[in-house]
MOPAC internal coordinates of N, CA, C and O (Angstrom, degrees):
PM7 1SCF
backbone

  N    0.0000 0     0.00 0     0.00 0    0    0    0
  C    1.4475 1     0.00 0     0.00 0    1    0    0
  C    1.5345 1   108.66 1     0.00 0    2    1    0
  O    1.2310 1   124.43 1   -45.71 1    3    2    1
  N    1.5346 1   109.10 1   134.29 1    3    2    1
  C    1.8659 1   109.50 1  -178.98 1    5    3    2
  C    1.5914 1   109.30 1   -75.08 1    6    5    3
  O    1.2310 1   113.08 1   -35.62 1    7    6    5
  N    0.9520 1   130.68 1   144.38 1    7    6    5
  C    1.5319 1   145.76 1  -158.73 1    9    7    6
  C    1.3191 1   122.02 1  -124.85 1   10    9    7
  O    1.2310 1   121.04 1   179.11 1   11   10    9
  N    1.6496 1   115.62 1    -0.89 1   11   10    9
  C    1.6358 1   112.47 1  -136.58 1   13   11   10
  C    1.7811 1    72.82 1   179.22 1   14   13   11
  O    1.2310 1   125.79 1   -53.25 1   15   14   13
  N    1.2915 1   106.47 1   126.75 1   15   14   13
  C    1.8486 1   118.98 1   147.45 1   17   15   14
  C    1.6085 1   116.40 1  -150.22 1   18   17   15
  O    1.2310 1   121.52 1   -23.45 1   19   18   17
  N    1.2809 1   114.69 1   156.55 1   19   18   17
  C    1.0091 1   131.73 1  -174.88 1   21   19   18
  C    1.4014 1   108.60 1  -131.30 1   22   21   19
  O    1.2310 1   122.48 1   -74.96 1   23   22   21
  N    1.6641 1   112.85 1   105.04 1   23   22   21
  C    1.4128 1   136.65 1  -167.88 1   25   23   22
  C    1.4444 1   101.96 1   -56.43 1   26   25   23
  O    1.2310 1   114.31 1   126.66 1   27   26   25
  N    1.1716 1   128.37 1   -53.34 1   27   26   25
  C    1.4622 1   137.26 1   176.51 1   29   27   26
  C    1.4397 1   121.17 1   -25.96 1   30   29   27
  O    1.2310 1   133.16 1   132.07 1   31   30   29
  N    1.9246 1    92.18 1   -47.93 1   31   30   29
  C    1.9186 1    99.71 1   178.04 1   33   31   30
  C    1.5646 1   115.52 1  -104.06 1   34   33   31
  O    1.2310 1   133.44 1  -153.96 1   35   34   33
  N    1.3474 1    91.63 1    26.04 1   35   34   33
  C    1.8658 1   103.17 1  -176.33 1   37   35   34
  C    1.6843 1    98.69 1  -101.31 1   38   37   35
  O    1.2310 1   125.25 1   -53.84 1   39   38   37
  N    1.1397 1   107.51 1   126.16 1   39   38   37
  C    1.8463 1   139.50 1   165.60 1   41   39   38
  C    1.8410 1    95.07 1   -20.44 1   42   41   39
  O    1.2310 1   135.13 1   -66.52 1   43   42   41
  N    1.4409 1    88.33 1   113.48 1   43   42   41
  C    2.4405 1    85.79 1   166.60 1   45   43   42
  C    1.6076 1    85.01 1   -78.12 1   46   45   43
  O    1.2310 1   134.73 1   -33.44 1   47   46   45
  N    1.3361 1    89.10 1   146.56 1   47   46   45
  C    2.0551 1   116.87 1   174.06 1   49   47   46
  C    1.2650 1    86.18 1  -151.18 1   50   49   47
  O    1.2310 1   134.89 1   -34.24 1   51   50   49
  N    1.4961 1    88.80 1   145.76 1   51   50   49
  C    1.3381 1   129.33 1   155.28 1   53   51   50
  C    1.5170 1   118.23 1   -64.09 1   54   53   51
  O    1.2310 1   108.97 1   -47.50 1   55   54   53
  N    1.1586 1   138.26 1   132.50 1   55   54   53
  C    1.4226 1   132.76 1  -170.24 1   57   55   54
  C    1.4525 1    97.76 1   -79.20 1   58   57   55
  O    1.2310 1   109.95 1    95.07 1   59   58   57
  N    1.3992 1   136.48 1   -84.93 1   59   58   57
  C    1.6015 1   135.95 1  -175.74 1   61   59   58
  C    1.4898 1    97.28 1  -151.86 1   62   61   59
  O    1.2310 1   128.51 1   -74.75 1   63   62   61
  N    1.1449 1   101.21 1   105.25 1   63   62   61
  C    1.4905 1   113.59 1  -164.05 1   65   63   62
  C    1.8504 1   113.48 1   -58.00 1   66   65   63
  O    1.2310 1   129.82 1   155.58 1   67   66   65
  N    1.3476 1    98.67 1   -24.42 1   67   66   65
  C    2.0710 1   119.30 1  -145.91 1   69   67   66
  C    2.0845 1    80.12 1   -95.48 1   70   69   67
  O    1.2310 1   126.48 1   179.13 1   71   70   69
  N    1.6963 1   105.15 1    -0.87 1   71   70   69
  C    1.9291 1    89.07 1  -172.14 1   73   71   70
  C    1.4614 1    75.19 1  -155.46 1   74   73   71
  O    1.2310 1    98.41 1   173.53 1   75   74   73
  N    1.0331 1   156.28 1    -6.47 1   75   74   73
  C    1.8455 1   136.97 1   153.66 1   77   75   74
  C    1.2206 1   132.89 1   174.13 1   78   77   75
  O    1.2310 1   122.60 1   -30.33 1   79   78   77
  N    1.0981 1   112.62 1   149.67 1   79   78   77
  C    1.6972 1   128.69 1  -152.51 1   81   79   78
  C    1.3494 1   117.86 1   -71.06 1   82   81   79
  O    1.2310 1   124.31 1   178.10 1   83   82   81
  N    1.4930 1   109.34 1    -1.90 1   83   82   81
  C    1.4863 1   112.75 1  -173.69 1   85   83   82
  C    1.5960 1    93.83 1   -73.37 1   86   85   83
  O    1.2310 1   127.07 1   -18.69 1   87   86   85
  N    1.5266 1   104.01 1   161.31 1   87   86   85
  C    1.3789 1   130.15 1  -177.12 1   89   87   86
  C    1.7452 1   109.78 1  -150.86 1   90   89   87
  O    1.2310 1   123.91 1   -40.82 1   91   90   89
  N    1.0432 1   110.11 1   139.18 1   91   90   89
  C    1.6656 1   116.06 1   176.98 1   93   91   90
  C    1.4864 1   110.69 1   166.33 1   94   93   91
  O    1.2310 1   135.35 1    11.64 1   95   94   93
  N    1.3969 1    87.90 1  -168.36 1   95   94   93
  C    1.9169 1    95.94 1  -175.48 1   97   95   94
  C    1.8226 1   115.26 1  -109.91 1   98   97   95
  O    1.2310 1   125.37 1   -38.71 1   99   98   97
  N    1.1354 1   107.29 1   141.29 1   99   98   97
  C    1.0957 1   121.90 1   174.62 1  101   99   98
  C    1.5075 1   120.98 1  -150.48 1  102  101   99
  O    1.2310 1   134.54 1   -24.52 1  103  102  101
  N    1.6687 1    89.48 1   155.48 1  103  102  101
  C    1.9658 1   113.35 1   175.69 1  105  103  102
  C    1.2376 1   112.62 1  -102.05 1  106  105  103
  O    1.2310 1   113.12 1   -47.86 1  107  106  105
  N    1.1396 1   130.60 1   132.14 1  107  106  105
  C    1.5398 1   134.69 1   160.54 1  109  107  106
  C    1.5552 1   102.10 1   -96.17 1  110  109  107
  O    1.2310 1   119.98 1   -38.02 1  111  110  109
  N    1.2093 1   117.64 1   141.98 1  111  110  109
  C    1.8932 1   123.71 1   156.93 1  113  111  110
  C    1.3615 1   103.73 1  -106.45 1  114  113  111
  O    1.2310 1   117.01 1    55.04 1  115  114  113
  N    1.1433 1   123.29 1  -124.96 1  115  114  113
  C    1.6248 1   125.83 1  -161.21 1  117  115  114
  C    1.9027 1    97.04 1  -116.48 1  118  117  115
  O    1.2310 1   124.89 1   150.58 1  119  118  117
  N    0.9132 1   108.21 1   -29.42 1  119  118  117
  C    1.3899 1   112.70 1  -168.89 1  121  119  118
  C    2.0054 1   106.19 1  -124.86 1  122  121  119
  O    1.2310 1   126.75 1   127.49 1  123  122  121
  N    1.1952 1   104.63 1   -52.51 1  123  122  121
  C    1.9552 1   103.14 1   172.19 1  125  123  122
  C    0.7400 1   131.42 1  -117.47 1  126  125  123
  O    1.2310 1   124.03 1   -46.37 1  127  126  125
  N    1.0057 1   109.87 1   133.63 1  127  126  125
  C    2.0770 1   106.72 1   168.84 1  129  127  126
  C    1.2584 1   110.32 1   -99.18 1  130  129  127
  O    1.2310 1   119.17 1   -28.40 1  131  130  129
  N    1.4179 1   119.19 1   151.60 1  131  130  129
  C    1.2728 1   135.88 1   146.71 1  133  131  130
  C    1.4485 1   119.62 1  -102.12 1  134  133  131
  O    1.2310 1   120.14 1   -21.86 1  135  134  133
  N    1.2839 1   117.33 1   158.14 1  135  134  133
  C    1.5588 1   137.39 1  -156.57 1  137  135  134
  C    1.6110 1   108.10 1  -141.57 1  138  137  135
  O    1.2310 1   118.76 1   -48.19 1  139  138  137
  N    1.4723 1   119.97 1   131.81 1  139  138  137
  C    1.5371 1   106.48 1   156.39 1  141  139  138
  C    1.7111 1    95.95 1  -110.57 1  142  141  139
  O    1.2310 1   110.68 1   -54.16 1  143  142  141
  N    1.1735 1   135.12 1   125.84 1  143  142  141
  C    0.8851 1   127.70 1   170.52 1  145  143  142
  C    1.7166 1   127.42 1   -98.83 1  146  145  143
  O    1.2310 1   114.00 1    -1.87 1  147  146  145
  N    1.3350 1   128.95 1   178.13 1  147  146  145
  C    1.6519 1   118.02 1   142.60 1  149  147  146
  C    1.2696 1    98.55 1  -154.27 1  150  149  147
  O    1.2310 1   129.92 1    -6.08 1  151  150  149
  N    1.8524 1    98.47 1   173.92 1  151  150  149
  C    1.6514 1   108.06 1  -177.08 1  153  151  150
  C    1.0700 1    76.56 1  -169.70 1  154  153  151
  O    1.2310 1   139.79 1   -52.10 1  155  154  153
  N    1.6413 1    79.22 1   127.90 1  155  154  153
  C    1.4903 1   110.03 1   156.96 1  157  155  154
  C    1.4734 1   140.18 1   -11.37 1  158  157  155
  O    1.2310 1   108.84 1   -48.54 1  159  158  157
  N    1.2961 1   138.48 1   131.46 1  159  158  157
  C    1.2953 1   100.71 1   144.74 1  161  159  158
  C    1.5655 1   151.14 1   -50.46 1  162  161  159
  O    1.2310 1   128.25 1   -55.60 1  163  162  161
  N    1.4740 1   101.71 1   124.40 1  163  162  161
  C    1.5428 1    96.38 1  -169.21 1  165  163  162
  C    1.4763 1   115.99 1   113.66 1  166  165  163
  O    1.2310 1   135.65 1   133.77 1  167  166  165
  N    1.6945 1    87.33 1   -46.23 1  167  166  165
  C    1.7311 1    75.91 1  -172.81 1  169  167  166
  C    1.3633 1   123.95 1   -88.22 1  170  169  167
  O    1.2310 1   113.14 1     8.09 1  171  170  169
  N    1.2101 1   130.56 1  -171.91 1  171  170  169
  C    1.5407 1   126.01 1   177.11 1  173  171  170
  C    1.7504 1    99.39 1  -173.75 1  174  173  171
  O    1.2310 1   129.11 1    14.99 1  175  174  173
  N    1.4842 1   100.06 1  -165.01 1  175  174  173
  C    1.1632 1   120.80 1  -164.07 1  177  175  174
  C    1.5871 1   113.23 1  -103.36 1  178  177  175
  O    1.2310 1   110.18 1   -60.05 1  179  178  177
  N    1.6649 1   136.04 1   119.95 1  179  178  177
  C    1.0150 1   121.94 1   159.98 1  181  179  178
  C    1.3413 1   140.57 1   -51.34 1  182  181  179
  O    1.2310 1   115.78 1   -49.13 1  183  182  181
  N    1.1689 1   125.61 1   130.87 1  183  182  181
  C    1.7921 1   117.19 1  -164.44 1  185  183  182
  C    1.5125 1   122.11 1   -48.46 1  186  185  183
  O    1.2310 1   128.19 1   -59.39 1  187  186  185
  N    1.0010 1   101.83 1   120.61 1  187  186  185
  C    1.8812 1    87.05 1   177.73 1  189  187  186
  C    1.6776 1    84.56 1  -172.76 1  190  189  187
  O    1.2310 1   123.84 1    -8.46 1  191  190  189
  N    1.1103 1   110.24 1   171.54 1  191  190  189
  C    1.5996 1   150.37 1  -146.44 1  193  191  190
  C    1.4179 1   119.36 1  -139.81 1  194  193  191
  O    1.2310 1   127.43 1   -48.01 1  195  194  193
  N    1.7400 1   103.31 1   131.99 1  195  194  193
  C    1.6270 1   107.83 1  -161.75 1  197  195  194
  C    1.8463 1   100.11 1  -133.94 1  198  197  195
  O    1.2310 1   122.08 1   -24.95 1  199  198  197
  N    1.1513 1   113.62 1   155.05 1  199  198  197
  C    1.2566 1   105.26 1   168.51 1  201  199  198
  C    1.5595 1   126.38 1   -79.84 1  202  201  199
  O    1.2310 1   125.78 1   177.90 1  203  202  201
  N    1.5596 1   106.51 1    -2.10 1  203  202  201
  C    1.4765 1   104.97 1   170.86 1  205  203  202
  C    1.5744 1   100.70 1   -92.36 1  206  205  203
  O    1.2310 1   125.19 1   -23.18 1  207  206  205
  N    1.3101 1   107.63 1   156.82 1  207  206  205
  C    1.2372 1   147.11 1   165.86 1  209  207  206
  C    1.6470 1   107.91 1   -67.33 1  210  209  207
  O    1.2310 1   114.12 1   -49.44 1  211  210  209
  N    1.5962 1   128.73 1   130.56 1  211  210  209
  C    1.3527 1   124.29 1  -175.32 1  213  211  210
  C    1.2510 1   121.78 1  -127.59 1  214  213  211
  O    1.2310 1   112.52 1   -66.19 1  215  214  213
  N    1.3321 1   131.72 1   113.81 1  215  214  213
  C    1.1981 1   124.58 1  -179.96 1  217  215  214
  C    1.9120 1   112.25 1   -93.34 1  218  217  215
  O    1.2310 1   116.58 1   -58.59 1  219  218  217
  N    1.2580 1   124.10 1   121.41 1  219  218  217
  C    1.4428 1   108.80 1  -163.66 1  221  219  218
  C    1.7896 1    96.69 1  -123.37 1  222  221  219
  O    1.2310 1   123.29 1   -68.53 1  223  222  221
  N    1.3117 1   111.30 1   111.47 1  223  222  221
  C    1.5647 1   109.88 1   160.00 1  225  223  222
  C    1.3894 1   131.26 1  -101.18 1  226  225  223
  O    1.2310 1   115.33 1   -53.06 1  227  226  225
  N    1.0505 1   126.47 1   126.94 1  227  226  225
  C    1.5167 1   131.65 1   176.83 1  229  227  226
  C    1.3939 1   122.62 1   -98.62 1  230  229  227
  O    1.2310 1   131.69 1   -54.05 1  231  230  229
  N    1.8794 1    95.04 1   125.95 1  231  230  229
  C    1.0840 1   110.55 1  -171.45 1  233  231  230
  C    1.3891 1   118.88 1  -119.73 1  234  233  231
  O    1.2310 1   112.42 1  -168.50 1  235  234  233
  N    1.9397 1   131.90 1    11.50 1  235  234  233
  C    0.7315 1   152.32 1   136.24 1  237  235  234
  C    1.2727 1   141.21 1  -131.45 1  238  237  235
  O    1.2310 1   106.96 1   -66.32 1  239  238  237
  N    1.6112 1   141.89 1   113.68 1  239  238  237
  C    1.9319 1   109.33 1   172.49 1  241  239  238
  C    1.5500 1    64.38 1   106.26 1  242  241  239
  O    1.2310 1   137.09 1   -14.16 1  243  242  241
  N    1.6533 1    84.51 1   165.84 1  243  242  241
  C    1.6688 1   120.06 1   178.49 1  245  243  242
  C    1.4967 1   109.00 1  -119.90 1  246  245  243
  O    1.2310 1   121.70 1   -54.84 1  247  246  245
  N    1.1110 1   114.35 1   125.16 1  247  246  245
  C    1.2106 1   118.71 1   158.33 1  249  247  246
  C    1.4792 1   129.12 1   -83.52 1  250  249  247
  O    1.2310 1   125.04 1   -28.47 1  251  250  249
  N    1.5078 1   107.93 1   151.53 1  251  250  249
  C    1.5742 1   119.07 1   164.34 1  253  251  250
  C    1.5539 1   130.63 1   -89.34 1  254  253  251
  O    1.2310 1   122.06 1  -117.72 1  255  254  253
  N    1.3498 1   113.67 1    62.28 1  255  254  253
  C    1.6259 1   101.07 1  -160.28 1  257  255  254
  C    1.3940 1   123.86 1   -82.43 1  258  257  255
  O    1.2310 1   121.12 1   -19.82 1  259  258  257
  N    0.9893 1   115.46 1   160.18 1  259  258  257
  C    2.0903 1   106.93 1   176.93 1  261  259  258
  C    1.2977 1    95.08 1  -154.90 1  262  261  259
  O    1.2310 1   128.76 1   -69.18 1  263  262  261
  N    1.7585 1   100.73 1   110.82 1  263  262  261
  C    1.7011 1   111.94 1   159.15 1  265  263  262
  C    1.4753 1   118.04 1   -82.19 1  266  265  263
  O    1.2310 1   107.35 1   -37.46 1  267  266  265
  N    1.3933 1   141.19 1   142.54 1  267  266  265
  C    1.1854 1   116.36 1  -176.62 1  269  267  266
  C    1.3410 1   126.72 1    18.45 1  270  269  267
  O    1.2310 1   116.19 1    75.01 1  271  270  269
  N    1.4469 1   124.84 1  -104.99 1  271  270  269
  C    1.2801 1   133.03 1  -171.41 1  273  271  270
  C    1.2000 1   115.14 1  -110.61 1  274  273  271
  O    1.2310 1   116.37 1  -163.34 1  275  274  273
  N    1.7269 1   124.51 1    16.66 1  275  274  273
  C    1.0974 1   123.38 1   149.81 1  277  275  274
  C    1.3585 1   126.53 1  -120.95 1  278  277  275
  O    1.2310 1   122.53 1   -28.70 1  279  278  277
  N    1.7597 1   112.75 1   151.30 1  279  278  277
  C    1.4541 1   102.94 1   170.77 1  281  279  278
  C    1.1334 1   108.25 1  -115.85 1  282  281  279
  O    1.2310 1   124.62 1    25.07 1  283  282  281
  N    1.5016 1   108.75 1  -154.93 1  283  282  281
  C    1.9232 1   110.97 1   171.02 1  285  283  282
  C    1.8760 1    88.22 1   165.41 1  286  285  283
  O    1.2310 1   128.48 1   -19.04 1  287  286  285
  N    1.2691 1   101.28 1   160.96 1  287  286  285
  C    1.4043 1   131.36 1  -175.55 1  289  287  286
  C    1.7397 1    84.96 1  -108.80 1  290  289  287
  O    1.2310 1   126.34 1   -72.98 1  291  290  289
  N    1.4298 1   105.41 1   107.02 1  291  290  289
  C    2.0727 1   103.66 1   155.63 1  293  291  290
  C    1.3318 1   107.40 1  -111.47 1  294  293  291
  O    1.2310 1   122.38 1   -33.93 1  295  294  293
  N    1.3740 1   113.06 1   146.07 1  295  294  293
  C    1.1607 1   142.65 1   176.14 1  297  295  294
  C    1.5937 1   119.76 1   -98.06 1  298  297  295
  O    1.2310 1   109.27 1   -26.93 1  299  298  297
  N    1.2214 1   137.71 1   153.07 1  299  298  297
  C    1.1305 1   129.96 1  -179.18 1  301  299  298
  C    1.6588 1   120.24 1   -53.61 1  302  301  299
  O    1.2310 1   122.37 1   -31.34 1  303  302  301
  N    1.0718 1   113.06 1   148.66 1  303  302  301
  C    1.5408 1   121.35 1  -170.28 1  305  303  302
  C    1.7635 1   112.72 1    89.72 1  306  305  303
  O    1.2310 1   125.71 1  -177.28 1  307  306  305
  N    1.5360 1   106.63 1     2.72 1  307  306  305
  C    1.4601 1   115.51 1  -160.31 1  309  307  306
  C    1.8012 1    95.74 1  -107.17 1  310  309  307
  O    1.2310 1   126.79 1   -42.32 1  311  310  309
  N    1.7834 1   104.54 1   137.68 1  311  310  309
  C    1.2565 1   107.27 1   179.83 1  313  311  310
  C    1.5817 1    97.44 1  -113.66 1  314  313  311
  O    1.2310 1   118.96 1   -37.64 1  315  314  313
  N    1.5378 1   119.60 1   142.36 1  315  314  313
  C    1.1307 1   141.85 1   166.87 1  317  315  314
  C    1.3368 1   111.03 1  -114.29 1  318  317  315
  O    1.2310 1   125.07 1   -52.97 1  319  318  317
  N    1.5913 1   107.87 1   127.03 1  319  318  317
  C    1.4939 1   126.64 1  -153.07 1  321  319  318
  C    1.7117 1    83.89 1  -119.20 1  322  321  319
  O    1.2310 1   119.79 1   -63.72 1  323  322  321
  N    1.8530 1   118.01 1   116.28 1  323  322  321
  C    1.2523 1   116.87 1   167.89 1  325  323  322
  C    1.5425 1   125.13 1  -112.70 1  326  325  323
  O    1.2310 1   118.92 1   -79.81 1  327  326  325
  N    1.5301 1   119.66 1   100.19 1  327  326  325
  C    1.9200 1    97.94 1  -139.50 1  329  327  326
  C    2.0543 1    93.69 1   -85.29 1  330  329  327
  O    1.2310 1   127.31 1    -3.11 1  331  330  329
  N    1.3718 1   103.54 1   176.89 1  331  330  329
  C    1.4458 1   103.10 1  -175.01 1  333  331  330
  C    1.1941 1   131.52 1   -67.09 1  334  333  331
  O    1.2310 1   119.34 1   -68.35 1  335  334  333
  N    1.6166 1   118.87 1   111.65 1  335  334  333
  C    1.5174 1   111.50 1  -170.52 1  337  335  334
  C    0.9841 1   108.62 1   109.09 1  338  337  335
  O    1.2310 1   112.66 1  -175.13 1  339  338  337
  N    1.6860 1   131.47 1     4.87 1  339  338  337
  C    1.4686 1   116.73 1  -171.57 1  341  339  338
  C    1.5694 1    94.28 1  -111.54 1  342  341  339
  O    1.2310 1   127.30 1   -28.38 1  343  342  341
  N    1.7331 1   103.55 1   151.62 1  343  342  341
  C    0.9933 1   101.69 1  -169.17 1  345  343  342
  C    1.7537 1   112.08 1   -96.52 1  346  345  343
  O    1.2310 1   119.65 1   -56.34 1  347  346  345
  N    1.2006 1   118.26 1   123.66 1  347  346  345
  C    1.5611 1   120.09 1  -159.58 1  349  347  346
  C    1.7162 1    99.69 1  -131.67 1  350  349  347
  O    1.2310 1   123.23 1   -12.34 1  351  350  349
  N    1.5256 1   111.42 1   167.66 1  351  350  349
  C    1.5067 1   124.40 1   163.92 1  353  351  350
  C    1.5684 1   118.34 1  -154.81 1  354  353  351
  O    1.2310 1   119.14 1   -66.75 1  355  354  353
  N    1.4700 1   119.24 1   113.25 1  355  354  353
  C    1.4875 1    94.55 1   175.22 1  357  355  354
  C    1.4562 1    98.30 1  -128.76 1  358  357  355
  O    1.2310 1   134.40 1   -13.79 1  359  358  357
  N    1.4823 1    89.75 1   166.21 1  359  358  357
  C    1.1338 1   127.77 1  -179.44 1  361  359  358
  C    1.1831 1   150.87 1  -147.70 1  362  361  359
  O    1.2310 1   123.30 1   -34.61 1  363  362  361
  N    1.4565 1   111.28 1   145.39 1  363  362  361
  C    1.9270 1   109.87 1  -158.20 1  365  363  362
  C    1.7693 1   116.38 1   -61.81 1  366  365  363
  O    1.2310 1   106.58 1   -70.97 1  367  366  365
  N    1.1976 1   142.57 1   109.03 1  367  366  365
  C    0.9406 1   110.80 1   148.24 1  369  367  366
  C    1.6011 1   166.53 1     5.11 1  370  369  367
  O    1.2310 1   116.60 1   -15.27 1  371  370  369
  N    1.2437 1   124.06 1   164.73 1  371  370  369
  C    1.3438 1    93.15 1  -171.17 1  373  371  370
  C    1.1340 1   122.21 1  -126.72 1  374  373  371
  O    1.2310 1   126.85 1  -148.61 1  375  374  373
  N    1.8972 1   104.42 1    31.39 1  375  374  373
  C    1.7720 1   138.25 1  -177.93 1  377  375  374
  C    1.4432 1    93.64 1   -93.06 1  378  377  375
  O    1.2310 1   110.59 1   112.82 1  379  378  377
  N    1.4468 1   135.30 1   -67.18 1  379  378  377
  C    1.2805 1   129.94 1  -134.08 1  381  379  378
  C    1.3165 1   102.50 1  -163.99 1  382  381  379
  O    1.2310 1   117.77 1   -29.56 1  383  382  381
  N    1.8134 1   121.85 1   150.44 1  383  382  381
  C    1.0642 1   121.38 1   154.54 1  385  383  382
  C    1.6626 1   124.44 1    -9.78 1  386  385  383
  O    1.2310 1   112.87 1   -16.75 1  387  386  385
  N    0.9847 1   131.07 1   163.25 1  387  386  385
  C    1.2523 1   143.58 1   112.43 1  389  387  386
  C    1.1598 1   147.34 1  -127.24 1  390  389  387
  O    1.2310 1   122.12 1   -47.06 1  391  390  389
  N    1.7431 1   113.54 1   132.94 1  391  390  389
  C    1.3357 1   134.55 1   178.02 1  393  391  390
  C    1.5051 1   137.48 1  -109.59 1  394  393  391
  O    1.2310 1   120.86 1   -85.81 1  395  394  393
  N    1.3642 1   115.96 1    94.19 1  395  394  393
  C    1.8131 1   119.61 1  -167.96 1  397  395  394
  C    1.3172 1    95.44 1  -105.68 1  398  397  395
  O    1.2310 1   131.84 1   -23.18 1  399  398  397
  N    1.3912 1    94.74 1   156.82 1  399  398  397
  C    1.5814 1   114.65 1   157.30 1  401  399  398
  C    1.4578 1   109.55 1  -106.97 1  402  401  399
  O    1.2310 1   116.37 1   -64.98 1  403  402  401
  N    1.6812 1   124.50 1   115.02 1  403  402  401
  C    1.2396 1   127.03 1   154.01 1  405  403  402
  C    1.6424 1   126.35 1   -95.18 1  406  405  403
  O    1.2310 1   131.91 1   -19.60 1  407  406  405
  N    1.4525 1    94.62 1   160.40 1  407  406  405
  C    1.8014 1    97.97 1  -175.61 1  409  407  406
  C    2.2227 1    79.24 1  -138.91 1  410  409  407
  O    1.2310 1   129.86 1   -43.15 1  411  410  409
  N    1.7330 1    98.60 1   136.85 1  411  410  409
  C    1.5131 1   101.85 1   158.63 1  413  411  410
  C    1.6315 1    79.10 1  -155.65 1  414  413  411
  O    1.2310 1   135.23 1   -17.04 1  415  414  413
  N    1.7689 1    88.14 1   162.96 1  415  414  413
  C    1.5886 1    98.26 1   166.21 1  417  415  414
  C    1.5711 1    99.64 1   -84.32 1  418  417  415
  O    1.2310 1   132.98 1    -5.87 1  419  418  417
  N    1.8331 1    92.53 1   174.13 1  419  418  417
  C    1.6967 1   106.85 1  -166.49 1  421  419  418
  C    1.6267 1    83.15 1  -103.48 1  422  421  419
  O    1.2310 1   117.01 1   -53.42 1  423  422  421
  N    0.7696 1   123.29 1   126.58 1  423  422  421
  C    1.5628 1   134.49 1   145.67 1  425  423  422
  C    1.5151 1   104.27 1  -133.71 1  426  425  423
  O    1.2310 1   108.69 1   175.38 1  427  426  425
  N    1.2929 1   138.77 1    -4.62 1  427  426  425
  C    1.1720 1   136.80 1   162.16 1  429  427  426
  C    1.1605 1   132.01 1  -156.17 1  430  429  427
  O    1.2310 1   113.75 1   -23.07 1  431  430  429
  N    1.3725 1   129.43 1   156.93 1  431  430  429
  C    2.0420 1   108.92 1  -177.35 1  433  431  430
  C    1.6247 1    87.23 1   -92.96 1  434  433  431
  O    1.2310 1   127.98 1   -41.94 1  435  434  433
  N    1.3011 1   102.25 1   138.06 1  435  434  433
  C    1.1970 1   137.56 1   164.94 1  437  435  434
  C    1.8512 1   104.48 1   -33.24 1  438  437  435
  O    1.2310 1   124.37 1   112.18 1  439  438  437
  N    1.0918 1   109.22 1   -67.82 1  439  438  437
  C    1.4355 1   125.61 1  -178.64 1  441  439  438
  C    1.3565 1   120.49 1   -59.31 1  442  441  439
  O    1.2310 1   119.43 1  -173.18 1  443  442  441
  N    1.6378 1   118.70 1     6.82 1  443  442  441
  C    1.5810 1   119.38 1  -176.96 1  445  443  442
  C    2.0890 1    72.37 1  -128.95 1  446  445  443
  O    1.2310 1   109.98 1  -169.84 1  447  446  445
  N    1.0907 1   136.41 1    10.16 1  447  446  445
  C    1.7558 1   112.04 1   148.29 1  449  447  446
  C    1.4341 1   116.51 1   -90.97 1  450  449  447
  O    1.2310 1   130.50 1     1.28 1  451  450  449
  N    1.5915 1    97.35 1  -178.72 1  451  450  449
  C    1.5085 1   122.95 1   170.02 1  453  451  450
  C    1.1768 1   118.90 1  -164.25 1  454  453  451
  O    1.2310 1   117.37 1   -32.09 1  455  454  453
  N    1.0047 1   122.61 1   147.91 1  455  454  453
  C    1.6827 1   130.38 1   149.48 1  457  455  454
  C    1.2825 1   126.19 1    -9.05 1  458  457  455
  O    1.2310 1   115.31 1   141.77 1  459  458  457
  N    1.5657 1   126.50 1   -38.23 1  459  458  457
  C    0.9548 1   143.41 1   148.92 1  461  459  458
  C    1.3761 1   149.53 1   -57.95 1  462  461  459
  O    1.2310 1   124.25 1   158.02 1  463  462  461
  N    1.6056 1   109.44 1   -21.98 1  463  462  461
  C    0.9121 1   117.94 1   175.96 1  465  463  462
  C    1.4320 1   127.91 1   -96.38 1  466  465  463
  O    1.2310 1   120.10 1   180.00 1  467  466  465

């Protein structure tokens, strides 16, 4: 079993292309993954809803986030808390890259939700 990774020599992916533009590297274990992601300026994520739970930190660029019925502009050093099932979308600004580090558990791939469900 690997014990030890280094994001640097980990594969760029696309997160789920058909719901958002982010791209980066990530680890899954048995239960979480972590993610370094970025997006573009401008771009972001269409709203839709996952059964994992999301913890999102920013470490470059401002984001546009909207939980349900709230939004907010975060800035780096800023944590965005996404709980399971809520329907959210963020997105980069239209200054600079953006680059977060997320952690959610896997109980599902992202790319088999929707808005709908």
């Amino acid at each position: 079993m690997k014990y030890f990774y280094n994001l640097e020599e980990e594969e760029d992916q696309m997160l789920a292309p058909d719901i958002c533009a982010a791209h980066g590297k990530w680890i899954k274990g048995e239960r979480l993954e972590v993610l370094l992601y970025n997006k573009q300026v401008g771009t972001g994520s269409k709203p839709h809803r996952h059964p994992e739970e999301q913890f999102i930190y920013i470490l470059k660029g401002r984001v546009k986030a909207k939980i349900e019925d709230q939004q907010k502009i975060a800035s780096p050093g800023e944590i965005i808390y996404i709980p399971s099932q809520a329907i959210h979308s963020v997105e980069a600004t239209d200054e600079e890259d953006l680059v977060y580090f997320t952690a959610k558990d896997i109980v599902q791939n992202i790319s088999e939700s929707s808005p709908d469900q």
